[in-house]
C-alpha positions as CSV (number, residue, x, y, z in Angstrom):
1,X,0.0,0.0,0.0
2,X,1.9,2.8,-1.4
3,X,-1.0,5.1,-1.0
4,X,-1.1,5.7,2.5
5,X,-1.6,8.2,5.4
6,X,1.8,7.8,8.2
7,X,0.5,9.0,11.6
8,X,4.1,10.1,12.4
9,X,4.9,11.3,15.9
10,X,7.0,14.3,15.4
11,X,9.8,14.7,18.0
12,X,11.0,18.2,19.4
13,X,14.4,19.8,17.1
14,X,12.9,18.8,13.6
15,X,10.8,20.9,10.9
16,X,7.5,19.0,9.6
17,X,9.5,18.8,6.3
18,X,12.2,17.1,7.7
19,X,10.1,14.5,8.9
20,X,8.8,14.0,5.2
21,X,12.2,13.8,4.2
22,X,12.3,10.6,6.5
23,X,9.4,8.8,5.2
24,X,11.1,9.3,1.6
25,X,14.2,7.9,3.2
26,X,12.8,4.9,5.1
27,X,10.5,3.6,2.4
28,X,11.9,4.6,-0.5
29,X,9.3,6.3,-2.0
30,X,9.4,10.1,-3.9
31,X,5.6,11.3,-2.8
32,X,4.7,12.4,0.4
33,X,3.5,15.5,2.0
34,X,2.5,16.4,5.6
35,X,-1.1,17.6,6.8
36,X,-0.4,20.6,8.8
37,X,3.1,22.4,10.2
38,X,4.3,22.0,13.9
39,X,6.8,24.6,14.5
40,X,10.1,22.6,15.9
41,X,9.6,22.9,19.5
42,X,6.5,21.3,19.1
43,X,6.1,17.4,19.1
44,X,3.1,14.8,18.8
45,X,0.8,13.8,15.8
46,X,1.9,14.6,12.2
47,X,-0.3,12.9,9.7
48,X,2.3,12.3,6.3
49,X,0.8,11.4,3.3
50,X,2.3,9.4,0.7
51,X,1.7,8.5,-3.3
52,X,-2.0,9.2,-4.3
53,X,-3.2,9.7,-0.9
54,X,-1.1,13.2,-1.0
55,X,-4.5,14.3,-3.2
56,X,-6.5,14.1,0.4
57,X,-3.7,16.4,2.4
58,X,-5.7,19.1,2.8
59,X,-8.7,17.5,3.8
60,X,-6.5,15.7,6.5
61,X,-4.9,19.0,7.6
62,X,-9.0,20.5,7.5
63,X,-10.0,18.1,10.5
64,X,-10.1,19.3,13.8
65,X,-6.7,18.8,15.8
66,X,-6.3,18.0,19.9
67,X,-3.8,19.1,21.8
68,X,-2.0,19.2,25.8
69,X,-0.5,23.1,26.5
70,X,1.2,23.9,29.4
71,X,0.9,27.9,30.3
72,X,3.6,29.8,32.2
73,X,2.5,33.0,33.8
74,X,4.7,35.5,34.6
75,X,6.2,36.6,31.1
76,X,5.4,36.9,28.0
77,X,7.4,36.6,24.7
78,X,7.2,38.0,21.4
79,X,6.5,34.3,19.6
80,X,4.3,33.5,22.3
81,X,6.7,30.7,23.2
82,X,9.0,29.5,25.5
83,X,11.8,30.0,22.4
84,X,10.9,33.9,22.0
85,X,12.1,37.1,23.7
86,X,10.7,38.0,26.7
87,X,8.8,41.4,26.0
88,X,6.6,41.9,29.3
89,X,6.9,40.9,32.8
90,X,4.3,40.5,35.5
91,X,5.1,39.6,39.0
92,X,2.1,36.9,40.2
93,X,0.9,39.0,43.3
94,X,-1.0,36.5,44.5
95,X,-1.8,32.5,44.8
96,X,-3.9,31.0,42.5
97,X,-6.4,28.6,43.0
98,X,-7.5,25.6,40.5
99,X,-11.1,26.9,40.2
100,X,-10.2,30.4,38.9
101,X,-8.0,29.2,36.6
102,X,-10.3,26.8,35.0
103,X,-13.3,29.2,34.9
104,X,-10.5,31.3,33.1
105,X,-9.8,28.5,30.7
106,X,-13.6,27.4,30.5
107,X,-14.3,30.8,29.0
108,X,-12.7,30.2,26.1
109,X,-15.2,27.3,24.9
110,X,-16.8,28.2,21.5
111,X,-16.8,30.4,18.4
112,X,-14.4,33.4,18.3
113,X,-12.2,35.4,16.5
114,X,-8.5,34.8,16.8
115,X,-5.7,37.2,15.9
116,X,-2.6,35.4,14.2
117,X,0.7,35.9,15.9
118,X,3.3,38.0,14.7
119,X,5.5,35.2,14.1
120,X,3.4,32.8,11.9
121,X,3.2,32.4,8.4
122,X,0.0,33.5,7.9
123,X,0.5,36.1,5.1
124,X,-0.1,39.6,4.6
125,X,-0.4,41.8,1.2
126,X,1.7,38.6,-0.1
127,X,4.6,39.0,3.1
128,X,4.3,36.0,6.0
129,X,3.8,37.7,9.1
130,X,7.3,36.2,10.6
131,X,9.2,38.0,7.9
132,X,7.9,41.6,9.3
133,X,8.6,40.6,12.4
134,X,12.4,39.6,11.8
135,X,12.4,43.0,9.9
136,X,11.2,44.6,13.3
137,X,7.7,45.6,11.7
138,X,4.4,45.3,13.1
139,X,1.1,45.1,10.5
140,X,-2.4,44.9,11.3
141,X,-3.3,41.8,11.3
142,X,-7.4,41.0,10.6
143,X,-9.1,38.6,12.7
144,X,-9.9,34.8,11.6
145,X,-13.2,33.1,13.2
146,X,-12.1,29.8,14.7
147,X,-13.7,27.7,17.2
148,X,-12.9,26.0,20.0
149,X,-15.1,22.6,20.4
150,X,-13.9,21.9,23.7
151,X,-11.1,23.1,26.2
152,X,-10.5,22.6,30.1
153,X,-7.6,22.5,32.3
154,X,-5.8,19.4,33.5
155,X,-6.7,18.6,37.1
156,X,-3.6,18.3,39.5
157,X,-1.0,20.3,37.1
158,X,-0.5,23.6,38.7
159,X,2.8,24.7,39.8
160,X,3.8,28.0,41.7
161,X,6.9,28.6,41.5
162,X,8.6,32.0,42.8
163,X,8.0,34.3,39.3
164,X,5.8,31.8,37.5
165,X,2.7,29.9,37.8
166,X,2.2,27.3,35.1
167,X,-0.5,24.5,34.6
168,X,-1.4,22.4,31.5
169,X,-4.6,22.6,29.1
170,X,-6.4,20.3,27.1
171,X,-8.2,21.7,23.8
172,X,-9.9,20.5,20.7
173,X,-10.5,23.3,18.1
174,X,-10.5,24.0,14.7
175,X,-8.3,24.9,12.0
176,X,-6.0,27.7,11.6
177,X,-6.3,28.0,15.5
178,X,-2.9,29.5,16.9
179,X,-3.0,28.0,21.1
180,X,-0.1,29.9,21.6
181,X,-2.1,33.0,21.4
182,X,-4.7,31.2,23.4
183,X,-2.0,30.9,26.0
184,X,-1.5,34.6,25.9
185,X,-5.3,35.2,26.1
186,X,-5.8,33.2,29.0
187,X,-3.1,34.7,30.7
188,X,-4.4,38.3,29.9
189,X,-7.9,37.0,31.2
190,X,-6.2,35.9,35.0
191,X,-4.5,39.2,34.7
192,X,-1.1,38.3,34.2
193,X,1.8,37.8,30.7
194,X,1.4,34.6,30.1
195,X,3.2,32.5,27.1
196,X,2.6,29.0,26.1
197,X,5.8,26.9,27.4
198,X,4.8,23.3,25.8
199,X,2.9,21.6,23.4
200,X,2.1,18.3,22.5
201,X,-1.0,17.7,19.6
202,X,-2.6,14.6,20.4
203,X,-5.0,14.0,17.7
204,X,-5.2,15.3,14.4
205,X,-8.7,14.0,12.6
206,X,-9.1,10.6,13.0
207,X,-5.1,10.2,14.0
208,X,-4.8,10.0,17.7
209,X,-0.5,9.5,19.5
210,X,-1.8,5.6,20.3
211,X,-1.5,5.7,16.2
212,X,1.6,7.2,15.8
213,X,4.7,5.7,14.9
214,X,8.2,7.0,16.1
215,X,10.9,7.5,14.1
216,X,12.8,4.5,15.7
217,X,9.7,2.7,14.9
218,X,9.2,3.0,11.5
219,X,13.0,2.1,10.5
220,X,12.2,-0.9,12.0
221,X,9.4,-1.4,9.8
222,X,11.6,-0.8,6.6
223,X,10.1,-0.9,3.6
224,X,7.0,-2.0,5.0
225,X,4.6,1.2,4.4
226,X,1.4,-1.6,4.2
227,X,2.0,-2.6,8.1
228,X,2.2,1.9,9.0
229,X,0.4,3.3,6.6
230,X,-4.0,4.0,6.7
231,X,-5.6,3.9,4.0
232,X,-7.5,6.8,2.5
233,X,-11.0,5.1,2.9
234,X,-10.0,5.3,7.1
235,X,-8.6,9.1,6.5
236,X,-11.6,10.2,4.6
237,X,-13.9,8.7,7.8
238,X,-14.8,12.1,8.9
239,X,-16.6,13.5,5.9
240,X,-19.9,12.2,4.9
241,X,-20.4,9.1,2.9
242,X,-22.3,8.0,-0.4
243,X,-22.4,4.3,-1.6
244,X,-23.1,3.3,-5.3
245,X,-23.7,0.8,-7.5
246,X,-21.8,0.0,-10.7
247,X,-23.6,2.3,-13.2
248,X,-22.9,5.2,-11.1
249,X,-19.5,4.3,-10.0
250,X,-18.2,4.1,-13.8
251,X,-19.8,7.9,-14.2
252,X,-17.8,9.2,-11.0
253,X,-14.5,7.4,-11.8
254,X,-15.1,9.4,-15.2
255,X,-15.4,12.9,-13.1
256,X,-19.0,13.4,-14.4
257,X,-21.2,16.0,-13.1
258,X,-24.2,14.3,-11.6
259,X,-27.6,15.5,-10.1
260,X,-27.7,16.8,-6.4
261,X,-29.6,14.0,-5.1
262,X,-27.1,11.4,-5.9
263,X,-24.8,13.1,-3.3
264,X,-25.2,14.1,0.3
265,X,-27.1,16.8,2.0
266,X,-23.0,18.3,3.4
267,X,-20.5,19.0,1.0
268,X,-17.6,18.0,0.6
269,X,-18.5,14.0,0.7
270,X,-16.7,10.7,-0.4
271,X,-18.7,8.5,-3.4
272,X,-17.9,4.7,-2.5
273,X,-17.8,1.8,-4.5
274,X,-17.5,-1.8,-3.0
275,X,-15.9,0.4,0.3
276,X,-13.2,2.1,-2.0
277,X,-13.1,5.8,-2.3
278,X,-14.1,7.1,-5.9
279,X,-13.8,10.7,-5.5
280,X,-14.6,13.3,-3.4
281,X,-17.7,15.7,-5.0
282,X,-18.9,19.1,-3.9
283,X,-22.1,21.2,-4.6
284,X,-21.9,22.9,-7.8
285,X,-20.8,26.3,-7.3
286,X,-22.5,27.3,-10.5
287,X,-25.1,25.5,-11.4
288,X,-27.9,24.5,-8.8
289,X,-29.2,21.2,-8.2
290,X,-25.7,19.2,-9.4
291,X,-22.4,17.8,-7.8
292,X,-19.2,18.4,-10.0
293,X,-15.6,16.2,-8.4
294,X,-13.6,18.2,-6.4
295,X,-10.9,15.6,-5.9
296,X,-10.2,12.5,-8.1
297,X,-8.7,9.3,-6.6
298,X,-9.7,6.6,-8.7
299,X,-9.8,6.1,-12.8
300,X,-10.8,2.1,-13.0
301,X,-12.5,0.1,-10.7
């Protein structure tokens, strides 16, 4: 199975492309992409697709993600990270207590909108944001509407030292969400600089760390993608399903545009034949009451 999705666990030191550059390494193979950046400090589920199933990367990186945050408060940085400068100090006045923090952290449940970080690579009149920053430029930076599905902190991981208080945080949210800024924001919200000083994700879509494979754990496995690798019938899980029969599969393996009511009420969805994925078809965008391919992954069947 050439065609597969790698639930790699990304160690702390490396770029996400460097991990790709692994998987090319360890199984030989020249296709392969990853489903969504971890900046290098950051370590824990990275998704890498390989051969055909790099054609559903972006649906993979569209998925919700999971993740455990530890928040220091006491300083704050100019990344919003432990590796930034500090730019703002607060001395913690007074103790702390569990309950305030997690109404703090509680708070943050549901639809909002997010400001990205100076340091990202969100871009800007065609500029990432990091590049401004390295020039010592600030730009206003418009609001993106995210949404966090479900946060809350974890229970016995509070720690006051002399300068600092930190604790951990577990959140689900959606794309594009920056949770070192969701550090900062909780830390503003107690009434202290706050940056985030760890960060693990622990799901990304339908990969979860109990799926992930080490690197020492995949050169093991060799050359042996079919024993590691998903398939992209189990990637695709979260997006609605449509089964066919024959006459209907040979039209969608052909990309033809078909009526709306062969599809599903929530676009985008997968077409299935004999539980292999055909395509994956959208609403028309032009021309009401049909479903057009938005992404091909099958010509025979």
């Amino acid at each position: 199975m050439t065609d597969a999705i790698i639930p790699f666990y990304k160690y702390k030191g490396v770029t996400s492309h460097d991990c790709v550059d692994e998987i090319r390494r360890i199984f030989h193979i020249k296709k392969a992409g990853h489903t969504g950046t971890l900046d290098p400090d950051v370590e824990g589920v990275l998704p890498i697709c390989t051969g055909k199933a790099t054609k559903i990367a972006d649906y993979i990186s569209a998925y919700p993600k999971q993740y455990e945050a530890e928040i220091t408060l006491g300083y704050s940085t100019d990344t919003e990270d432990a590796g930034g400068k500090i730019t703002e100090t607060g001395k913690i006045t007074r103790p702390l207590e569990e309950k305030e923090i997690r109404q703090a952290v509680e708070r943050f449940q549901g639809r909002q909108v997010q400001k990205p970080p100076m340091y990202s690579a969100v871009k800007i009149h065609g500029k990432k944001l990091y590049e401004y920053a390295r020039e010592g430029k600030t730009v206003e930076r418009p609001g993106k509407d995210i949404e966090i599905f479900h946060i809350q902190l974890v229970p016995d991981t509070l720690k006051q030292e002399a300068d600092t208080v930190s604790f951990r945080i577990r959140v689900t949210c959606s794309k594009g969400t920056f949770v070192r800024t969701l550090a900062v924001d909780i830390g503003r919200k107690l009434g202290f600089p706050a940056h985030m000083s760890d960060l693990i994700r622990t799901k990304s879509g339908p990969f979860a760390v109990e799926d992930s494979y080490t690197l020492d754990e995949l050169k093991k496995q060799e050359a042996a993608l079919d024993k590691a690798g998903f398939s992209i019938e189990y990637a695709l899980a979260e997006l609605p399903r449509v089964r066919v029969p024959e006459d209907t599969a040979e039209r969608i393996i052909h990309g033809s545009v078909l009526r709306k009511e062969k599809g599903a009420t929530r676009s985008p969805f997968v077409f299935l034949y004999k539980d292999k994925a055909l395509a994956v078809y959208q609403h028309h965008p032009e021309k009401a009451g049909l479903i057009k391919p938005k992404t091909m992954l099958r010509h025979s069947l």
